[in-house]
DRENTIZA-459261 format. One record per residue: x, y, z of N, C-alpha, C, CB in turn; residue in three letters. Coordinates in pm, 1 decimal. Glycine has a CB too. Example, Ala and Ser with C-alpha at 12.3 -4.5 7.8 and 13.67 -1.06 7.14 Angstrom:
2
{n_x 1319.0 | n_y -569.0 | n_z 780.0 | ca_x 1230.0 | ca_y -450.0 | ca_z 780.0 | c_x 1320.0 | c_y -330.0 | c_z 780.0 | cb_x 1130.8 | cb_y -447.3 | cb_z 904.6 | residuo ala}
{n_x 1285.0 | n_y -225.0 | n_z 708.0 | ca_x 1367.0 | ca_y -106.0 | ca_z 714.0 | c_x 1290.0 | c_y 3.0 | c_z 787.0 | cb_x 1408.4 | cb_y -59.8 | cb_z 572.5 | residuo ser}
% end
This chain:
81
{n_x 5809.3 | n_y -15152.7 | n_z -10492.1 | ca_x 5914.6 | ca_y -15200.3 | ca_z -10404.3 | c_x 5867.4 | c_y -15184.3 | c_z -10260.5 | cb_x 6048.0 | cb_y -15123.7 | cb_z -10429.0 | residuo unk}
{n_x 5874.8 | n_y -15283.3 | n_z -10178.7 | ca_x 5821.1 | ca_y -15282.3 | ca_z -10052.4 | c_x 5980.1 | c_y -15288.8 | c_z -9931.9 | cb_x 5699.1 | cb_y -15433.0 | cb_z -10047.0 | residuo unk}
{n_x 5949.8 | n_y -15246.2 | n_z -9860.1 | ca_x 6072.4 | ca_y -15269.3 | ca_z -9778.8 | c_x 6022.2 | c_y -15318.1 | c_z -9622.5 | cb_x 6167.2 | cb_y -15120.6 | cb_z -9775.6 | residuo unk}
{n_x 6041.0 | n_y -15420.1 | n_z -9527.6 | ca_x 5947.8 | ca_y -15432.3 | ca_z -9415.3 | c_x 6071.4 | c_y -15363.7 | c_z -9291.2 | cb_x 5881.8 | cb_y -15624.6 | cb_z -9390.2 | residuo unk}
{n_x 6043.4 | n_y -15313.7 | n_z -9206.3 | ca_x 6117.4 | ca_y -15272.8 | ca_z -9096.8 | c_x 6032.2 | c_y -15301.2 | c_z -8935.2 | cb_x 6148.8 | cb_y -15110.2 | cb_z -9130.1 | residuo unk}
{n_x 6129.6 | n_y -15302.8 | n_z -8868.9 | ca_x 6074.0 | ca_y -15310.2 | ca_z -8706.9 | c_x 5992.1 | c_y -15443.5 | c_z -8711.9 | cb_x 5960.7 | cb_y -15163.5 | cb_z -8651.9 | residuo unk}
{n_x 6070.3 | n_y -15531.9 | n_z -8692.0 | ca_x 5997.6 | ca_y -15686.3 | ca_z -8715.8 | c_x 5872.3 | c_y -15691.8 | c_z -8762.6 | cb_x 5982.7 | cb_y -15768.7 | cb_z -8593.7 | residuo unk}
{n_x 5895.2 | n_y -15641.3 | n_z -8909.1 | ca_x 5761.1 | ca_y -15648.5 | ca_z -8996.0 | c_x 5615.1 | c_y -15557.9 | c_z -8980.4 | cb_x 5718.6 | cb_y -15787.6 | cb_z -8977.0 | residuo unk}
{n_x 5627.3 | n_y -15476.7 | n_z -8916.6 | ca_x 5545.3 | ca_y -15399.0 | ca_z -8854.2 | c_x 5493.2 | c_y -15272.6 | c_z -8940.5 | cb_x 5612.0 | cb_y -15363.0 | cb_z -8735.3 | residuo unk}
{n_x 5586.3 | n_y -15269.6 | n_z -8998.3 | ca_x 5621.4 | ca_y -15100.7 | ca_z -9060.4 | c_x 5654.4 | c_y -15133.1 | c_z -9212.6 | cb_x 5784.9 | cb_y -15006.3 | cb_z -8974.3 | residuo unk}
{n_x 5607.6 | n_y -15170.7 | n_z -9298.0 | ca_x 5642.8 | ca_y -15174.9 | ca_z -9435.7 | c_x 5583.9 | c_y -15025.4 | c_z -9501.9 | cb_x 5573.1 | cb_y -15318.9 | cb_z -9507.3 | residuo unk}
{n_x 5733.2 | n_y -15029.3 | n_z -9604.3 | ca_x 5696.6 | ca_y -14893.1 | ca_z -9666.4 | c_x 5741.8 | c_y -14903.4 | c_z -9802.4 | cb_x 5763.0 | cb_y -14764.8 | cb_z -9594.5 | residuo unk}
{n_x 5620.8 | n_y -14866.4 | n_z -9904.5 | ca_x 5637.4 | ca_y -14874.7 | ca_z -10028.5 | c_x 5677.3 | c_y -14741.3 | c_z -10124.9 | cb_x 5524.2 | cb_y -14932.2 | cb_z -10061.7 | residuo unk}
{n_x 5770.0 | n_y -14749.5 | n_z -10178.0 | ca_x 5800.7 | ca_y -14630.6 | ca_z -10278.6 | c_x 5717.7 | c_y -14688.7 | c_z -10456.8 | cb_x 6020.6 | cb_y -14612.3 | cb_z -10286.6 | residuo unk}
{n_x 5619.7 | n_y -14608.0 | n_z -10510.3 | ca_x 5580.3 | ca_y -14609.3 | ca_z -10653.4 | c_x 5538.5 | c_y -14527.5 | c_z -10766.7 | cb_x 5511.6 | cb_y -14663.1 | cb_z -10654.4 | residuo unk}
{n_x 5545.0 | n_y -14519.2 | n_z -10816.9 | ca_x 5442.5 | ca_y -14436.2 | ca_z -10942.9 | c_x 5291.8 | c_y -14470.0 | c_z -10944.6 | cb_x 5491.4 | cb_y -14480.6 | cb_z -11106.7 | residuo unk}
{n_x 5235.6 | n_y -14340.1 | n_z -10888.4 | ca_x 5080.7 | ca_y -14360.1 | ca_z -10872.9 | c_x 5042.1 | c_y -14312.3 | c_z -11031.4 | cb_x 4999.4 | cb_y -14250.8 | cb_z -10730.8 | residuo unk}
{n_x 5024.0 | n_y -14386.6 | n_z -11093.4 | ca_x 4936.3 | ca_y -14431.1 | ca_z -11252.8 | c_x 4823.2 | c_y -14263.9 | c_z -11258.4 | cb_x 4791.0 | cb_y -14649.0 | cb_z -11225.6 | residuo unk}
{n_x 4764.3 | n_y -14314.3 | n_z -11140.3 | ca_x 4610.7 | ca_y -14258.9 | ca_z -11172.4 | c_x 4645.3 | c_y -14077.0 | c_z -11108.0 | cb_x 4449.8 | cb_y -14377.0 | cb_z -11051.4 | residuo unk}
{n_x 4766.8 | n_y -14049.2 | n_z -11090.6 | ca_x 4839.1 | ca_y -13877.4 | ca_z -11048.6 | c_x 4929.6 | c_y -13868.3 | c_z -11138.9 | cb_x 4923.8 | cb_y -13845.0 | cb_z -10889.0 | residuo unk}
{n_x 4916.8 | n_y -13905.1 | n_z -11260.4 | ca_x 5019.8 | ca_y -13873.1 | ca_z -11373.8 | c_x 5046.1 | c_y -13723.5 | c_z -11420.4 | cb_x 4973.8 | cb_y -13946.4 | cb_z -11498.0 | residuo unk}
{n_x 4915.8 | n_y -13674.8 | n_z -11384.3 | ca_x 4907.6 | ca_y -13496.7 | ca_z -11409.6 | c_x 4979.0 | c_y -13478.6 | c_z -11362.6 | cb_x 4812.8 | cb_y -13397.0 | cb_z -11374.5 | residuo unk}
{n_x 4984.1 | n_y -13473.7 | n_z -11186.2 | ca_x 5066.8 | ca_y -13418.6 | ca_z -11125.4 | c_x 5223.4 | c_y -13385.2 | c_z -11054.3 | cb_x 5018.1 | cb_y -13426.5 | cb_z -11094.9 | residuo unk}
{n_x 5252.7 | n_y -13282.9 | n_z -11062.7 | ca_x 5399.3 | ca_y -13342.8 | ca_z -11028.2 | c_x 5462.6 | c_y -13413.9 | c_z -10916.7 | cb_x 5473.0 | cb_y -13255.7 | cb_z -11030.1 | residuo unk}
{n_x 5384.3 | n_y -13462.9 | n_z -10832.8 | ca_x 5426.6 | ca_y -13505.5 | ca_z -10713.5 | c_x 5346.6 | c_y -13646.5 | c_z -10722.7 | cb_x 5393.6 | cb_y -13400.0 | cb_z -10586.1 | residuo unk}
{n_x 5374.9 | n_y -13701.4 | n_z -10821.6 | ca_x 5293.2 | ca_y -13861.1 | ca_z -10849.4 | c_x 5394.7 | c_y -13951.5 | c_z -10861.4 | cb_x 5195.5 | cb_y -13880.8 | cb_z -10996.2 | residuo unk}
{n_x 5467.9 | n_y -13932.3 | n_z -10775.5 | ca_x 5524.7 | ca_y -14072.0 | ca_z -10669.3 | c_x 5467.8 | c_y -14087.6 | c_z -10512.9 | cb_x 5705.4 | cb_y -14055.9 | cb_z -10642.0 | residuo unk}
{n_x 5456.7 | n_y -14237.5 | n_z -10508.7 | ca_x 5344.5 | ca_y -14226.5 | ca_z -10362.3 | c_x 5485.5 | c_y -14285.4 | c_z -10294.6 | cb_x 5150.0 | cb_y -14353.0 | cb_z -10345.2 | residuo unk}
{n_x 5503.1 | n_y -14245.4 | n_z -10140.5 | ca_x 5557.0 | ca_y -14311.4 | ca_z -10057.3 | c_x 5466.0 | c_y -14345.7 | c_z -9960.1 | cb_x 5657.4 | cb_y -14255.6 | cb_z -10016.9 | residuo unk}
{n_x 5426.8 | n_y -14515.9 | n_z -9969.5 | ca_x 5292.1 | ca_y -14558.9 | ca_z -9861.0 | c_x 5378.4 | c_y -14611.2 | c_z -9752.2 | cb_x 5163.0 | cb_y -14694.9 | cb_z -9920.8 | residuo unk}
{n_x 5359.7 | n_y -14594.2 | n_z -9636.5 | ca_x 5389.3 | ca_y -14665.3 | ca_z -9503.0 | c_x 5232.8 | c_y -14695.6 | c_z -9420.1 | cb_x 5501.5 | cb_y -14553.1 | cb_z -9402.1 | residuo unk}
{n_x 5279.1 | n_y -14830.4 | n_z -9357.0 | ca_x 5164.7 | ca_y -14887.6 | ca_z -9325.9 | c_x 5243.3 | c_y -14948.1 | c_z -9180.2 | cb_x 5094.9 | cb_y -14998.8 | cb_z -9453.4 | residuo unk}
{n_x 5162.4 | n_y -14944.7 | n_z -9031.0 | ca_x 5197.0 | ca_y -14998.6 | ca_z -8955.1 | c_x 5088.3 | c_y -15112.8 | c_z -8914.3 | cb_x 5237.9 | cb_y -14911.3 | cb_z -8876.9 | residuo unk}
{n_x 5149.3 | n_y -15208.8 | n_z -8858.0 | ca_x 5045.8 | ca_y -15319.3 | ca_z -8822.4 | c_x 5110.7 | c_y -15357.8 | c_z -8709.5 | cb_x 5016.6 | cb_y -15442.8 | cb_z -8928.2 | residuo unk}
{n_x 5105.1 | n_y -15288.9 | n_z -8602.8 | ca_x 5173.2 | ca_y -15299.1 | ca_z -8449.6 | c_x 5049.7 | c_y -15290.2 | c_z -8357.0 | cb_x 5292.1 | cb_y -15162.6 | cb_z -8408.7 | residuo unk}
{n_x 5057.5 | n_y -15273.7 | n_z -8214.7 | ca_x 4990.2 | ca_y -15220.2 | ca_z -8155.0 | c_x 5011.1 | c_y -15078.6 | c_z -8132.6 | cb_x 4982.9 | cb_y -15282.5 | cb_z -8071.2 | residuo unk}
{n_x 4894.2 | n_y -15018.9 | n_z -8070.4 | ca_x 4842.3 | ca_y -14878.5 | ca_z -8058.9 | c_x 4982.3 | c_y -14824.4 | c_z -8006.0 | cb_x 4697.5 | cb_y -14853.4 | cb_z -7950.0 | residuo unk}
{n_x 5055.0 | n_y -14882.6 | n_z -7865.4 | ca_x 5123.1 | ca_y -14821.7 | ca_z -7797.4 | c_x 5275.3 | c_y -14764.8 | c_z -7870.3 | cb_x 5128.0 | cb_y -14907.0 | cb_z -7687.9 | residuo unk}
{n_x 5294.3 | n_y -14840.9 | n_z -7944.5 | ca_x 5413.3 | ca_y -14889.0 | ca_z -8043.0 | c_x 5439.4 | c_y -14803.6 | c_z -8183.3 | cb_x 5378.4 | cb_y -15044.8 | cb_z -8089.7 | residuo unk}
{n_x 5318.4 | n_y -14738.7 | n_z -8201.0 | ca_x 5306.5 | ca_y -14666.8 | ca_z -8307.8 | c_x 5381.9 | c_y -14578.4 | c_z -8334.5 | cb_x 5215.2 | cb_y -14624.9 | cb_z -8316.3 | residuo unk}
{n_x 5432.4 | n_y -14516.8 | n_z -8491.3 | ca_x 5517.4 | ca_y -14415.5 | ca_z -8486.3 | c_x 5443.3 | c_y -14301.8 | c_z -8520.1 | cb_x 5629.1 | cb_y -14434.1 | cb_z -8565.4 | residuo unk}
{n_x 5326.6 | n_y -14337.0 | n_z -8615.3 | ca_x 5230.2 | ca_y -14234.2 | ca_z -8720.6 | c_x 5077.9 | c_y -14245.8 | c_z -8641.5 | cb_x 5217.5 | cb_y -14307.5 | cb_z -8920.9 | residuo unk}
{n_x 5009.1 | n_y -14149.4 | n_z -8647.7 | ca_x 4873.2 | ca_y -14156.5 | ca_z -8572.1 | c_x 4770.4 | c_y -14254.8 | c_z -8621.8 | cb_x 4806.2 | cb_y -14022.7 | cb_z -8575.8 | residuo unk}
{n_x 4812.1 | n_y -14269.5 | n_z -8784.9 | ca_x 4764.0 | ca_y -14342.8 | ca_z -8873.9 | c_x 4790.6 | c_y -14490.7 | c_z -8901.0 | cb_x 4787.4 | cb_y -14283.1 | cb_z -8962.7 | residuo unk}
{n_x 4712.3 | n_y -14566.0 | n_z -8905.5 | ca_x 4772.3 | ca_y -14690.8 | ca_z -8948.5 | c_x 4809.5 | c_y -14709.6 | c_z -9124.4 | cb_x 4663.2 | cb_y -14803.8 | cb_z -8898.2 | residuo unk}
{n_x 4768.1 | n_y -14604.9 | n_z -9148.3 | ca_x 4851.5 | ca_y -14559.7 | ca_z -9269.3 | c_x 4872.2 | c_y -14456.5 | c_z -9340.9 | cb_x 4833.6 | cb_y -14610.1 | cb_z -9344.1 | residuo unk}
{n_x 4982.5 | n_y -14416.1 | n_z -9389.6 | ca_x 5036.8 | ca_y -14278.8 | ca_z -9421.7 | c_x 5129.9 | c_y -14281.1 | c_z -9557.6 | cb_x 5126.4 | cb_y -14225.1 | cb_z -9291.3 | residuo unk}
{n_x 5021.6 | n_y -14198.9 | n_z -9658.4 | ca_x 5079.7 | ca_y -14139.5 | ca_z -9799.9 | c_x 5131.8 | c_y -13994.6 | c_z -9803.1 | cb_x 4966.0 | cb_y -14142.3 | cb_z -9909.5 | residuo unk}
{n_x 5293.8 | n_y -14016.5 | n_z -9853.7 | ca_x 5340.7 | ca_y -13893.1 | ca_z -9900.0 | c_x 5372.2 | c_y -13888.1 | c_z -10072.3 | cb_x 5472.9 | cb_y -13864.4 | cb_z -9811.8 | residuo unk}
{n_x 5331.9 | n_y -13788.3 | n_z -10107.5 | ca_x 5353.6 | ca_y -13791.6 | ca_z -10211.6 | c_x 5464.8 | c_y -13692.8 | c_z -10303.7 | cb_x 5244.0 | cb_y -13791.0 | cb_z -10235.6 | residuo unk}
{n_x 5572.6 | n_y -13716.1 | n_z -10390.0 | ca_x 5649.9 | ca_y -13616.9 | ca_z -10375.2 | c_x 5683.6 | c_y -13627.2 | c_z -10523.4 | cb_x 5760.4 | cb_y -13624.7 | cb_z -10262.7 | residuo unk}
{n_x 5766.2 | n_y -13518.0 | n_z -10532.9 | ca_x 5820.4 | ca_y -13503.4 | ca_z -10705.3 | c_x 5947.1 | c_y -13559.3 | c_z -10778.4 | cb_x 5845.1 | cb_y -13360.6 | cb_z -10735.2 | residuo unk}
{n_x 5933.7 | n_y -13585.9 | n_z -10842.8 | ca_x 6057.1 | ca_y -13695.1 | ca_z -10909.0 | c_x 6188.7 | c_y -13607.0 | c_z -10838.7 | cb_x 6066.8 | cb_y -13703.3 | cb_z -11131.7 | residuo unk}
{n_x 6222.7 | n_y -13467.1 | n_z -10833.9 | ca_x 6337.6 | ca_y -13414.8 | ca_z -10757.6 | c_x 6333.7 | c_y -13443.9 | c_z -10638.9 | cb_x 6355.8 | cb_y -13288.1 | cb_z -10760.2 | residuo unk}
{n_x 6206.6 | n_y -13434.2 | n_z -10562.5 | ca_x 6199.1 | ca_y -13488.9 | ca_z -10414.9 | c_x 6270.6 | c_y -13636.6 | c_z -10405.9 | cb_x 6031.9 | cb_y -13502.0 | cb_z -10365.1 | residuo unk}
{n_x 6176.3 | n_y -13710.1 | n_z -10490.1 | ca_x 6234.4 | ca_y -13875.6 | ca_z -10447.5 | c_x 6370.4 | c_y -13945.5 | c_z -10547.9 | cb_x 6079.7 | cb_y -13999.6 | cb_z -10476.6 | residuo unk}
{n_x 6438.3 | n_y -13795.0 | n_z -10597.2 | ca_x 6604.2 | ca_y -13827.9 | ca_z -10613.9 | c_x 6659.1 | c_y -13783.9 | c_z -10477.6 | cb_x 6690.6 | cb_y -13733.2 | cb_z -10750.2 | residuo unk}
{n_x 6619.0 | n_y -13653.7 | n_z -10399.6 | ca_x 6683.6 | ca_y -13607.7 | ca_z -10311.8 | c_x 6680.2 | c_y -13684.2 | c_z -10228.1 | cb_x 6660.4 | cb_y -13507.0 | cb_z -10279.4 | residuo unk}
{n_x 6572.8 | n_y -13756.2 | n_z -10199.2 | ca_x 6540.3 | ca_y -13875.0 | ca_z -10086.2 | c_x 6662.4 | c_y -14029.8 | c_z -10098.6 | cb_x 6345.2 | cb_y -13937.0 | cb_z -10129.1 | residuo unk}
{n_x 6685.3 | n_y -14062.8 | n_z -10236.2 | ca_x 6717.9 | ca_y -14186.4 | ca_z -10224.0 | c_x 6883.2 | c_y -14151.0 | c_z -10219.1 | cb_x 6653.1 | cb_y -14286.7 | cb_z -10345.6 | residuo unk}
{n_x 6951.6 | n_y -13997.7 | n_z -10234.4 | ca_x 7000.2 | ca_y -13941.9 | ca_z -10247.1 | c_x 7093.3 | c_y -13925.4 | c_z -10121.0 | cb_x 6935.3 | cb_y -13876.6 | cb_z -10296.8 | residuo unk}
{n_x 7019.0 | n_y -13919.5 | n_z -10036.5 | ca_x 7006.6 | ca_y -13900.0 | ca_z -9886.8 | c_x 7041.9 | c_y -13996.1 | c_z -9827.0 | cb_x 6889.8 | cb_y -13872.2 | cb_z -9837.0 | residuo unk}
{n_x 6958.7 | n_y -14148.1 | n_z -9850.3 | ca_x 6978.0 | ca_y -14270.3 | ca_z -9789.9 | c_x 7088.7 | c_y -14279.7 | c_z -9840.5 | cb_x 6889.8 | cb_y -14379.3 | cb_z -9806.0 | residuo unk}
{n_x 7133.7 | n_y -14318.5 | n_z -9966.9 | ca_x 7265.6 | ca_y -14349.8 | ca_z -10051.2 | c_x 7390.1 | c_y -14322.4 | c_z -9948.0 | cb_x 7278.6 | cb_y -14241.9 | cb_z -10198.7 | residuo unk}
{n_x 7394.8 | n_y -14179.1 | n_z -9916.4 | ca_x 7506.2 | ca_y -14095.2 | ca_z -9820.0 | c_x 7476.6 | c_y -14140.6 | c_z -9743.4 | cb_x 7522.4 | cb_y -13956.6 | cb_z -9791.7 | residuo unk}
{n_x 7409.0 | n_y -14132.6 | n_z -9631.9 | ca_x 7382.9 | ca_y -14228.7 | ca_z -9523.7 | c_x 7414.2 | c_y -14360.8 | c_z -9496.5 | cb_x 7283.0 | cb_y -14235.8 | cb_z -9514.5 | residuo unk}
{n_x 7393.4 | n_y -14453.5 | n_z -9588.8 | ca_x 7443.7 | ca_y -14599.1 | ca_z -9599.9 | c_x 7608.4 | c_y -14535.0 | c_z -9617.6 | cb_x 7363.9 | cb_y -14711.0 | cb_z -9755.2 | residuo unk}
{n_x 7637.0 | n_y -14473.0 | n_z -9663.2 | ca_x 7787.7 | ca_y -14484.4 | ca_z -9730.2 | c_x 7867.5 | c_y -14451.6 | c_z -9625.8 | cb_x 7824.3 | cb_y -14385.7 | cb_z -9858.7 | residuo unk}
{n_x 7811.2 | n_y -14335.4 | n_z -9546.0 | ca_x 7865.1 | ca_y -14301.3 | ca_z -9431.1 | c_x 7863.3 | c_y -14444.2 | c_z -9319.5 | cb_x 7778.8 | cb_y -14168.4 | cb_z -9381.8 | residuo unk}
{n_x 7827.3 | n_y -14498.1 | n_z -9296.5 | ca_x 7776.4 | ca_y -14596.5 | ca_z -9201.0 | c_x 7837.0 | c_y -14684.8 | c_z -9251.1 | cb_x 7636.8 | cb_y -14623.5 | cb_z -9180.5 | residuo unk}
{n_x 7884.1 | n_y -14732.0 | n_z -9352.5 | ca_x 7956.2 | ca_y -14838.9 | ca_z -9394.8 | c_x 8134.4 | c_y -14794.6 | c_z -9375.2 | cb_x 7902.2 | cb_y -14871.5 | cb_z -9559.0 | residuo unk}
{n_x 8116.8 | n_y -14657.2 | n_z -9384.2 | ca_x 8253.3 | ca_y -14622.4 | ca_z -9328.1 | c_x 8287.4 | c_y -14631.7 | c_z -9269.0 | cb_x 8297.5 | cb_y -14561.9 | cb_z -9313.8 | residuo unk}
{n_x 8182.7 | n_y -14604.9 | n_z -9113.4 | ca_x 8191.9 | ca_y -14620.8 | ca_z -9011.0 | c_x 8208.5 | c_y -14790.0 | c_z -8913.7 | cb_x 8096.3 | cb_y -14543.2 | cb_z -8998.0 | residuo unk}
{n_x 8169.0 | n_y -14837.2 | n_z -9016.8 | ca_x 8174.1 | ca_y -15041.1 | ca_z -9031.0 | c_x 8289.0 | c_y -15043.4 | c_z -9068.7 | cb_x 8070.3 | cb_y -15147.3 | cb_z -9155.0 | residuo unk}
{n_x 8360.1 | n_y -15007.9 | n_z -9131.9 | ca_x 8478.9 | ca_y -15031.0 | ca_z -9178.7 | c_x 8595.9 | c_y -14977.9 | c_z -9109.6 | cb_x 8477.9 | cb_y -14993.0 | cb_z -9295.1 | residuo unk}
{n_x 8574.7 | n_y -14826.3 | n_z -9085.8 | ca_x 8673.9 | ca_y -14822.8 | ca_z -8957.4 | c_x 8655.7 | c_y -14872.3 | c_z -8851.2 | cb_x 8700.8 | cb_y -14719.1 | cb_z -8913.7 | residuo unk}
{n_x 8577.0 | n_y -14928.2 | n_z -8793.1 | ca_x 8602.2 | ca_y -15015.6 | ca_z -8654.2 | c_x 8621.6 | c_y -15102.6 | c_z -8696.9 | cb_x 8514.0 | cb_y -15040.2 | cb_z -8549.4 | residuo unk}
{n_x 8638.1 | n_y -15180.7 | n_z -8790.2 | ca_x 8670.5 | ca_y -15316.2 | ca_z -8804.9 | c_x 8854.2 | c_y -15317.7 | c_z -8833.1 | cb_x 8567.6 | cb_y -15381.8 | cb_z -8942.7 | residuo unk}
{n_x 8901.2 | n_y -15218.6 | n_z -8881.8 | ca_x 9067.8 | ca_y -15187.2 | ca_z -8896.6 | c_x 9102.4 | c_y -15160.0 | c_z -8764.8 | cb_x 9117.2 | cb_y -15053.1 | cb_z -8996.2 | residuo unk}
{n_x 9068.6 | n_y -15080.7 | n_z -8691.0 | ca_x 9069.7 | ca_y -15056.3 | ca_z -8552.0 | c_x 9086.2 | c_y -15173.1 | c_z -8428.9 | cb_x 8949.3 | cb_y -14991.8 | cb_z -8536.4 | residuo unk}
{n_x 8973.9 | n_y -15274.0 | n_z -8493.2 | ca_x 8957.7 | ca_y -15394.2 | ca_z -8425.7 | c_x 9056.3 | c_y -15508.8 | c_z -8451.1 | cb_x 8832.5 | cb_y -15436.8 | cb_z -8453.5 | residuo unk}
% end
């Protein structure tokens, strides 16, 4: 699953790395920037984290609440409005 952000600049992939099946932290989260130097967020033009199936529940876990909150927040200004 790829997701692109910051007018395409910044795509970041969540997967199951095949070839880290041993290990417990064999989900890759790849982010890749293709901006200029100045613009950068990571030192790297690309950056693997790798984390454990509890990590990347807690993670999507996280966003989930986040969107939910923020949609609340869409929703009360729009009654308001």
């Amino acid at each position: 699953m790829a997701l692109f952000l910051l007018d395409d600049t910044l795509k970041i992939e969540i997967y199951l790395e095949p070839a880290d099946r041993e290990f417990d932290d064999n989900i890759r989260l790849n982010v890749v920037e293709s901006c200029p130097l100045d613009e950068k967020l990571f030192c790297a033009d690309e950056v693997n984290i790798f984390l454990t199936a509890r990590q990347a529940r807690q993670l999507g876990l996280a966003l989930i609440e986040a969107a939910g909150r923020s949609s609340d927040l869409d929703d009360d200004a729009r009654q308001k409005g």
